[in-house]
Backbone as JSON, one array per atom type, in Angstrom:
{
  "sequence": "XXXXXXXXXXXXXXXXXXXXXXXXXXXXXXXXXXXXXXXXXXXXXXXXXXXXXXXXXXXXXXXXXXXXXXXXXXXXXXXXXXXXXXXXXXXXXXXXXXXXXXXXXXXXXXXXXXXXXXXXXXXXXXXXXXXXXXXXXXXXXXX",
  "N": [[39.31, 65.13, 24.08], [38.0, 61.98, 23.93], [37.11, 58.88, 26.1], [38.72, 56.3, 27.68], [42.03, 55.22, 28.63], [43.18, 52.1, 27.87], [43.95, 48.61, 27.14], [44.03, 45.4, 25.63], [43.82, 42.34, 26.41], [45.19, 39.14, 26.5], [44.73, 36.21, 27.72], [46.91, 32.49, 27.55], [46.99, 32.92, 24.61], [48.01, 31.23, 23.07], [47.11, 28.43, 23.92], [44.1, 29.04, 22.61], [44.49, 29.46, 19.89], [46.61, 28.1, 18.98], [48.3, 25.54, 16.92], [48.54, 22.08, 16.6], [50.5, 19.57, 15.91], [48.93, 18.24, 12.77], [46.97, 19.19, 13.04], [43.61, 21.38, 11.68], [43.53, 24.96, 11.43], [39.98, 26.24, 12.82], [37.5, 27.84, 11.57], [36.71, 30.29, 13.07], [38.97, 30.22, 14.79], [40.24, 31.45, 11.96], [39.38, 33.44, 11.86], [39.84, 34.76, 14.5], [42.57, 34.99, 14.09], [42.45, 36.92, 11.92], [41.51, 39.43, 12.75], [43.55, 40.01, 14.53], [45.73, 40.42, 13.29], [44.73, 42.4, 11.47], [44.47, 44.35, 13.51], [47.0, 44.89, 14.62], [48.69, 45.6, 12.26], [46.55, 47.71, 10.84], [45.06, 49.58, 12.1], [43.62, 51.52, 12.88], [41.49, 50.83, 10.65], [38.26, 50.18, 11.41], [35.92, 47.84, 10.87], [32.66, 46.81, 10.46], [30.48, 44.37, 10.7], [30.21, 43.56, 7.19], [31.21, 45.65, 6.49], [32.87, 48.47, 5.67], [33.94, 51.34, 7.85], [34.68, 54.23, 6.65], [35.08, 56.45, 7.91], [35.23, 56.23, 10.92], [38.01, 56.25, 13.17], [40.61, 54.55, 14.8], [42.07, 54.81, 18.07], [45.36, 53.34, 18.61], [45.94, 50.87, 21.13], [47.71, 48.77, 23.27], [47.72, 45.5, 23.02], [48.21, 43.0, 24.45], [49.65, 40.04, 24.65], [49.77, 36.69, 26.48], [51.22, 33.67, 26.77], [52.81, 30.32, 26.98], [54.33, 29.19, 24.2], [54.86, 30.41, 21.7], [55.08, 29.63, 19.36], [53.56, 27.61, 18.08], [51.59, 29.16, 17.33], [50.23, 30.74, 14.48], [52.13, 32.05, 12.09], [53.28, 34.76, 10.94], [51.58, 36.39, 12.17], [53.08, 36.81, 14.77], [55.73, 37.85, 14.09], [58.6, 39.48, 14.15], [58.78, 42.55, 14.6], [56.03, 43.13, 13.97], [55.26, 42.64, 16.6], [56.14, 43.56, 19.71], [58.0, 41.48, 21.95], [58.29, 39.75, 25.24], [60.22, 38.49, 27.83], [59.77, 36.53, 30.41], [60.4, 34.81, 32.93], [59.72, 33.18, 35.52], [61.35, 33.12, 38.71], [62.3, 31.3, 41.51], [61.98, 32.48, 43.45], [59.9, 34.3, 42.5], [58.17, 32.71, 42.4], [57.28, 31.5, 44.43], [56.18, 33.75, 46.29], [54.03, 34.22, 44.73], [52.61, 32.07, 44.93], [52.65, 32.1, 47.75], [50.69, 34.11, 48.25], [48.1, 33.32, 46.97], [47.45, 31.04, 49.42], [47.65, 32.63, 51.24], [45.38, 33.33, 52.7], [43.95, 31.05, 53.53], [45.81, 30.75, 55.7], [48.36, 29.27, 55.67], [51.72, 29.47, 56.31], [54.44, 32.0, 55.3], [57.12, 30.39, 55.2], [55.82, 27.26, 55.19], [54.46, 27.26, 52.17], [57.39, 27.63, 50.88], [58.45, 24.91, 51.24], [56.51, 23.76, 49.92], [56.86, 24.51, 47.72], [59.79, 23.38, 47.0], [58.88, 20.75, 46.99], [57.99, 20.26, 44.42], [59.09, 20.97, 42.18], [59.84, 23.32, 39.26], [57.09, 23.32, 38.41], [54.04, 25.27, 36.76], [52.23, 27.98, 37.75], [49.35, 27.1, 37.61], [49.24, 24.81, 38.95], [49.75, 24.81, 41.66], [47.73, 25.88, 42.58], [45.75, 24.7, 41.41], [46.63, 22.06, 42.97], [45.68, 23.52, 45.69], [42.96, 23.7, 45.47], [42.55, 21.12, 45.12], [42.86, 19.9, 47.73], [41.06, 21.55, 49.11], [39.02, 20.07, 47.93], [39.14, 17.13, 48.76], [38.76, 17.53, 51.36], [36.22, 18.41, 51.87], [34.81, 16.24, 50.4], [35.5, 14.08, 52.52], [33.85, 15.15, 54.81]],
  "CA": [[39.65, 63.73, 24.07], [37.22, 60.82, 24.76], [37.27, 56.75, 26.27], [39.63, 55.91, 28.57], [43.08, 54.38, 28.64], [42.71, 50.62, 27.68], [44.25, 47.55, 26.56], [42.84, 44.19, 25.25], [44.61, 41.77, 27.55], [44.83, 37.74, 25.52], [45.86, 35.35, 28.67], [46.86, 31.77, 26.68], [46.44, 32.8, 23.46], [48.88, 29.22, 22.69], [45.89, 27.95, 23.86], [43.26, 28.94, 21.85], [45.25, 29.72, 18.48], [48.11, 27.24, 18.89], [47.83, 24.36, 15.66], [49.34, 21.06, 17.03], [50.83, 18.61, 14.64], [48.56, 18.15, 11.45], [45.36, 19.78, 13.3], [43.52, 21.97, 11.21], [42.61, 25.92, 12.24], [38.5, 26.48, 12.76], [36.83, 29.15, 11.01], [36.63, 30.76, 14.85], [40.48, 30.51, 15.02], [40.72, 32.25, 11.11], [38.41, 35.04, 12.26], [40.59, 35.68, 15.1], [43.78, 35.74, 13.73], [42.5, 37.95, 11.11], [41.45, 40.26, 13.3], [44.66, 40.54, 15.19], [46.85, 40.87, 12.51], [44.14, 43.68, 11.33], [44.7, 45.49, 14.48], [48.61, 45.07, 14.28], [48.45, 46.45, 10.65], [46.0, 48.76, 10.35], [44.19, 49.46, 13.32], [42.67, 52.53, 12.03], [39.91, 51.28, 9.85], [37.43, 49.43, 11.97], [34.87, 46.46, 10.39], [31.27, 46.81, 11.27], [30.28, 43.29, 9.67], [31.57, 43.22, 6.2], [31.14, 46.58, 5.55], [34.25, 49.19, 6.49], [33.15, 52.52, 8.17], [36.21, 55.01, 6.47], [35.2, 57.95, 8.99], [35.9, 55.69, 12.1], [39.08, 56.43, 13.2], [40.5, 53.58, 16.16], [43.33, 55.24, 18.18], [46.1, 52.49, 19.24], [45.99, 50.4, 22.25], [48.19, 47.8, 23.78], [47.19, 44.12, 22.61], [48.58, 41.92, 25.34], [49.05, 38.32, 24.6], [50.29, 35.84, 27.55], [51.55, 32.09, 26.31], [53.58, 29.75, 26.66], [54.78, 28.34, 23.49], [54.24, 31.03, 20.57], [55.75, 28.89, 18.1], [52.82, 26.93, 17.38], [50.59, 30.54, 16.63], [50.16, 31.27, 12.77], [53.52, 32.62, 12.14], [52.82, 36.23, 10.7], [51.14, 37.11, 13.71], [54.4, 37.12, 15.88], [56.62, 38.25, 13.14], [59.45, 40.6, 15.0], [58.31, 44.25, 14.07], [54.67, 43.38, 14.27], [55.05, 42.76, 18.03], [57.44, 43.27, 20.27], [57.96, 39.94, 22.42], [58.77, 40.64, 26.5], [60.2, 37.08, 28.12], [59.27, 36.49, 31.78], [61.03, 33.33, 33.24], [59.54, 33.22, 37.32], [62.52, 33.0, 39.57], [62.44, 30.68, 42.58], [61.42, 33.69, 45.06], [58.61, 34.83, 42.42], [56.65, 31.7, 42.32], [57.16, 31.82, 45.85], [55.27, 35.04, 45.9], [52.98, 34.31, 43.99], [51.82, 30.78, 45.54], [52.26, 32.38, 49.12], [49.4, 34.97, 47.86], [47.02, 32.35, 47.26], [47.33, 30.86, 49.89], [47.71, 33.6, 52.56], [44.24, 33.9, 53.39], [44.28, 29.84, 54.52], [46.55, 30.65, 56.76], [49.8, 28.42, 55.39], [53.04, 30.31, 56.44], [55.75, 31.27, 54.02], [57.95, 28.8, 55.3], [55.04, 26.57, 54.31], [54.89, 27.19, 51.26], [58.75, 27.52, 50.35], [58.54, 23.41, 51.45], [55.84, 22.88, 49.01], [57.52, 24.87, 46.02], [60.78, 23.01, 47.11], [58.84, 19.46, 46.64], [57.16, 20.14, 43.26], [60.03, 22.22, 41.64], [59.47, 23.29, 37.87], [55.81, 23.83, 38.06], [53.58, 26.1, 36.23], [51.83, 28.1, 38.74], [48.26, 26.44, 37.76], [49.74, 23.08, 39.56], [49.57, 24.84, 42.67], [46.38, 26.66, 41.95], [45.39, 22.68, 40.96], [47.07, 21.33, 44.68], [44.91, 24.2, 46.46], [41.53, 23.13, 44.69], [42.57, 19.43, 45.48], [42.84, 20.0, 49.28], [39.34, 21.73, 49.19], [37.73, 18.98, 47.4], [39.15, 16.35, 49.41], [37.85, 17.98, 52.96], [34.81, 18.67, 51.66], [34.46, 14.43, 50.29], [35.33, 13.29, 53.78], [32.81, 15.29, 55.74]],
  "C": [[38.55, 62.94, 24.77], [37.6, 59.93, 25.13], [38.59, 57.12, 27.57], [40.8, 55.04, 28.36], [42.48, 52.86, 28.42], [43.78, 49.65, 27.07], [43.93, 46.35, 26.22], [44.33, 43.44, 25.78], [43.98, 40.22, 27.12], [45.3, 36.43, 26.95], [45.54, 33.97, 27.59], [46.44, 31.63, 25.5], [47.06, 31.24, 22.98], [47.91, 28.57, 22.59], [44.99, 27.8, 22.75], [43.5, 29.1, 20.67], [46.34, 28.94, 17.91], [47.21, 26.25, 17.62], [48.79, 23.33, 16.59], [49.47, 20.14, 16.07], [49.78, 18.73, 13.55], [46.91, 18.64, 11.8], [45.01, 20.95, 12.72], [42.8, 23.45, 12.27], [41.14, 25.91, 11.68], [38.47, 27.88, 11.78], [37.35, 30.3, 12.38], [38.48, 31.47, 14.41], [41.41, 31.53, 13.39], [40.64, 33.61, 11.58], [39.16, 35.78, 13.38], [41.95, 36.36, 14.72], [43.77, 37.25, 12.87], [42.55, 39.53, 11.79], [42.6, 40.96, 13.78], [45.55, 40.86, 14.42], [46.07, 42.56, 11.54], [44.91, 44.58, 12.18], [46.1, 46.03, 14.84], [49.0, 46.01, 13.04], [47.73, 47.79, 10.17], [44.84, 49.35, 10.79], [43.47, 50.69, 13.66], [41.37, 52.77, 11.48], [39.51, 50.4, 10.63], [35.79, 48.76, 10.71], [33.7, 46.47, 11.05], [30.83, 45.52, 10.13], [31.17, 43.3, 8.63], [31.66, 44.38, 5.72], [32.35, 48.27, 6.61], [33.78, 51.09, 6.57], [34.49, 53.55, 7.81], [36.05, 56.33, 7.56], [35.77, 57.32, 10.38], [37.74, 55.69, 12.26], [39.28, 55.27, 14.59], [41.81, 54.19, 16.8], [43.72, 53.63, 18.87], [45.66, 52.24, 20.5], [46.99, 49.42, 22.2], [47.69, 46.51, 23.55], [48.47, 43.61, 23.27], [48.32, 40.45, 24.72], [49.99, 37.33, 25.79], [49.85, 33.94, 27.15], [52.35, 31.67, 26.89], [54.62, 29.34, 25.88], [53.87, 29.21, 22.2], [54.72, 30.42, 19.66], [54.87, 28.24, 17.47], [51.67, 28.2, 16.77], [51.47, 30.59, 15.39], [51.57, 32.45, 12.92], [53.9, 34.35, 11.73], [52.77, 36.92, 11.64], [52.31, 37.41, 14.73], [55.47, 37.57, 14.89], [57.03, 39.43, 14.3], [58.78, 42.16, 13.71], [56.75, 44.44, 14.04], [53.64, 43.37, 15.5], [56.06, 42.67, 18.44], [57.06, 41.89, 21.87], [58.44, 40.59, 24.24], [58.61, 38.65, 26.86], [60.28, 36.83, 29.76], [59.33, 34.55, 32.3], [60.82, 33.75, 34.74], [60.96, 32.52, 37.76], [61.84, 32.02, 40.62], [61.3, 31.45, 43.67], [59.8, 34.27, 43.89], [57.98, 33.95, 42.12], [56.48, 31.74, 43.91], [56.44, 32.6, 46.65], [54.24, 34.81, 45.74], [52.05, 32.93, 44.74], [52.1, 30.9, 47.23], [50.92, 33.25, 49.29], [48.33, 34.34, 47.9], [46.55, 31.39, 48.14], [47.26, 31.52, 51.01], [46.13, 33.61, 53.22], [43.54, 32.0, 53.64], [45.04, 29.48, 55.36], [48.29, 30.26, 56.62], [50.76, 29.88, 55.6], [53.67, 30.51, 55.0], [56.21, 30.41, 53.58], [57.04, 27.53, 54.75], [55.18, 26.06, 52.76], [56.43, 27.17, 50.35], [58.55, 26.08, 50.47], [57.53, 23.4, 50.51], [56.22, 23.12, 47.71], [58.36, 23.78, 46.02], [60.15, 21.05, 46.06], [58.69, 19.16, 45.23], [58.04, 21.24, 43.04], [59.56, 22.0, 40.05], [58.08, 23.05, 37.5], [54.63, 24.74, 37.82], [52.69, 26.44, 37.62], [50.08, 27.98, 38.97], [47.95, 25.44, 38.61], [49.25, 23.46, 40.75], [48.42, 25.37, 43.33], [45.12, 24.84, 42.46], [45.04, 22.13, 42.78], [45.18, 22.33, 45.52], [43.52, 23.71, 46.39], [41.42, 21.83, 45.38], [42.02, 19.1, 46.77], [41.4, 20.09, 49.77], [38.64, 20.57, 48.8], [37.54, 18.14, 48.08], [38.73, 16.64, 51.25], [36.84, 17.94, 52.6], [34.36, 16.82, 51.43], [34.42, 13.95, 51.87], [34.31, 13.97, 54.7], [31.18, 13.94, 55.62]]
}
């Protein structure tokens, strides 16, 4: 056996694949889907340009995708049986977690942070990502 364990890991695909009202997909955004619904399908024969190598064999991996809002991705592509879907709704205590982490090494307490989740409830955990950034910028302006 060769290679190593692996997975191809998509954070916001929504992002970069999502269509929004009457906006058309790029070339870019064909080329990927194609791909992915390749690798869902038939992830076996591998594509060297346009020309298909039949001895290459590809064993399976894990294709991660992390969104928001898969509803606006090309509809195929999420079809039930061609991925299975996993739904991850942060609790109270795991944004809490998670935005005491980033901050731990500025010092802010827990308790801290629980008062700043509390103020800004129902926000994605970029916002606070965002806040943190803010803080920096604005110390750094007033020197």
């Amino acid at each position: 056996m060769q290679g190593k364990m692996s997975c191809l890991m998509i954070n916001d695909i929504d992002v970069g694949l999502a269509r929004f009202g009457n906006t058309q997909m790029t070339l870019n955004n064909q080329i990927v889907v194609g791909t992915l619904m390749n690798l869902s399908d038939n992830p076996t024969r591998v594509s060297i340009g346009r020309d298909w190598r039949e001895s290459d064999v590809t064993n399976r991996i894990p294709v991660i995708f992390i969104g928001n809002d898969f509803s606006t991705i090309y509809a195929p592509l999420i079809l039930d049986g061609r991925m299975e879907k996993f739904y991850w709704q942060l609790t109270h205590e795991d944004i809490v977690n998670i935005v005491h982490r980033m901050y731990e090494k500025d010092g802010i307490s827990r308790k801290e942070v629980v008062h700043v989740v509390n103020i800004f409830p129902n926000q994605a955990l970029d916002f606070y990502g965002a806040l943190r950034s803010q803080t920096y910028d604005r110390s750094i302006l007033k020197v």
